[in-house]
C-alpha positions, 0 to 999 in steps of 0.5 A, spaced: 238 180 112 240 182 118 242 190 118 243 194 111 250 192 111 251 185 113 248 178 110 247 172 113 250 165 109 244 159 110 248 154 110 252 156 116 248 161 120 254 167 119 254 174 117 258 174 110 265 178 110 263 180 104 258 184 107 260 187 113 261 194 114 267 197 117 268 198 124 271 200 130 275 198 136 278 200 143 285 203 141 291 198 145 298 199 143 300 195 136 307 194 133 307 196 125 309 191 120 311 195 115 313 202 117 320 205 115 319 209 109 320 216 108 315 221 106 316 228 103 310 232 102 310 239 098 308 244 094 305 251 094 298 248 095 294 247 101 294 241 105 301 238 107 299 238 114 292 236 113 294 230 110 300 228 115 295 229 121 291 225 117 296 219 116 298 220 123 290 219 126 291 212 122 297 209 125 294 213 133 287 208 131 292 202 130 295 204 137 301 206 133 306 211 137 305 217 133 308 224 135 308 231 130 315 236 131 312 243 128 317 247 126 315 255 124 308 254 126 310 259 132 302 263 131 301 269 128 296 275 130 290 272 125 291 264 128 289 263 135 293 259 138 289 253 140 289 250 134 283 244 132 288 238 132 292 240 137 285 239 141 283 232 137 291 229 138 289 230 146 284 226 145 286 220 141 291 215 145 299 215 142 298 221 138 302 227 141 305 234 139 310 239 140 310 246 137 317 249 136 316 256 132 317 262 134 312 267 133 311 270 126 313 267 120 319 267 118 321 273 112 314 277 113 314 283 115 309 281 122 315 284 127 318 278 128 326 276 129 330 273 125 335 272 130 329 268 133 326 264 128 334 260 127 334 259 134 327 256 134 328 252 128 336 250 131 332 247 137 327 243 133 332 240 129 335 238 135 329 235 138 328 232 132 335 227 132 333 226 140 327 222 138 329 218 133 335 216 136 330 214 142 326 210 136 332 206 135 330 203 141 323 202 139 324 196 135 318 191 133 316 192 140 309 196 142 308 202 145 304 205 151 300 210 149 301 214 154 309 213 153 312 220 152 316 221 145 322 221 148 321 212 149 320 212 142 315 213 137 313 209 130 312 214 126 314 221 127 312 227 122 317 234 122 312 238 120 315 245 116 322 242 116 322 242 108 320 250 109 325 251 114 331 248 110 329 252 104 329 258 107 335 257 111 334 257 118 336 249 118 342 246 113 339 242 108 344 237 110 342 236 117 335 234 114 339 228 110 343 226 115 337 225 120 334 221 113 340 217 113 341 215 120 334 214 122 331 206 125 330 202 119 322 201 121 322 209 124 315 212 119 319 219 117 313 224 115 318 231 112 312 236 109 313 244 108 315 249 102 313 251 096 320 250 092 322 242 091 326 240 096 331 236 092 336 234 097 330 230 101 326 227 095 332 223 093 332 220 099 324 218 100 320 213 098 314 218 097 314 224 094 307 228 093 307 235 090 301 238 094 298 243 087 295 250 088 289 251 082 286 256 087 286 259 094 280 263 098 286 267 099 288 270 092 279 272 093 281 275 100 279 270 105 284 270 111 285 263 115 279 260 117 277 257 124 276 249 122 280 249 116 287 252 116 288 252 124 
């Protein structure tokens, strides 16, 4: 044996695939294979966003364009504004974020403005259809890392748009049309809400409904530093 996770084949001097462990590797930009579905995470359970980062650090690993569009997630008076994944996705080549929510949450008594709150998702949206018309140009080739989303990206995640749409600050039916007009090999990541969107799962290849059985909040436990923000 060589190590705990490597062995050596006698007859040829080489360690056996089958005992190799996991590695990494520098990160340079790389063109997916198989991109091109369209994800719809939702629920009334904690972890949307998390898992949409999380896909999102995957394909940055494999030098994949990735870019996040926050909608709604603007702040609120118990999230600092500087968030734990915004400080990670600037560390990791070819991820990259923006965040267009207005301040508040939209239909809670925070002082925020409504008025505001359209606005904001309105521009979203139209940040949104800029970049993935801009990924039609990306095609099967890479991309740099350091490229800005406006280039074209390989997976775009809109982060809160399902949430937007439900409560109407954004129509439904812009949503499709994003969907429908998209680059065949563009990796689209909708998450948000608490209701089924029903007009995107009819169009998505993967639907998960993100169940609550229990949150700290019901026991008064307001967001915490390292896991909700």
């Amino acid at each position: 044996m060589t190590d705990d996770h490597t062995s050596t084949d006698r007859s040829t001097g080489e360690q056996t695939a089958s005992d190799r462990a996991p590695t990494a590797e520098a990160i340079e930009p790389s063109t997916p294979e198989e991109f091109g579905l369209v994800q719809v995470w939702w629920g009334d359970g904690k972890g949307k966003t998390t898992a949409a980062l999380g896909m999102g650090f995957r394909a940055a690993g494999h030098g994949y364009r990735v870019h996040m569009l926050q909608f709604m997630k603007g702040g609120t008076g118990t999230v600092e504004d500087t968030r734990g994944e915004y400080n990670a996705i600037e560390r990791v080549p070819g991820f990259t974020y923006e965040n267009t929510g207005h301040y508040g949450w939209h239909g809670f008594l925070d002082g925020s403005d409504d008025d505001e709150h359209d606005a904001k998702a309105a521009a979203a949206l139209a940040r949104a259809r800029e970049i993935v018309e801009a990924s039609e140009s990306t095609g099967d080739e890479p991309v740099a890392t350091d490229a800005p989303a406006d280039a074209g990206v390989h997976m775009l995640i809109l982060d809160e748009v399902l949430y937007a749409a439900n409560r109407g600050l954004i129509d439904p039916e812009a949503v499709i049309d994003l969907v429908e007009t998209k680059p065949d090999d563009l990796e689209l990541v909708l998450t948000g809400g608490h209701d089924r969107p029903e007009f995107a799962c009819e169009r998505a290849d993967l639907v998960t409904n993100v169940r609550k059985e229990a949150h700290p909040i019901e026991s008064g436990h307001a967001a915490r530093k390292g896991t909700e923000y």
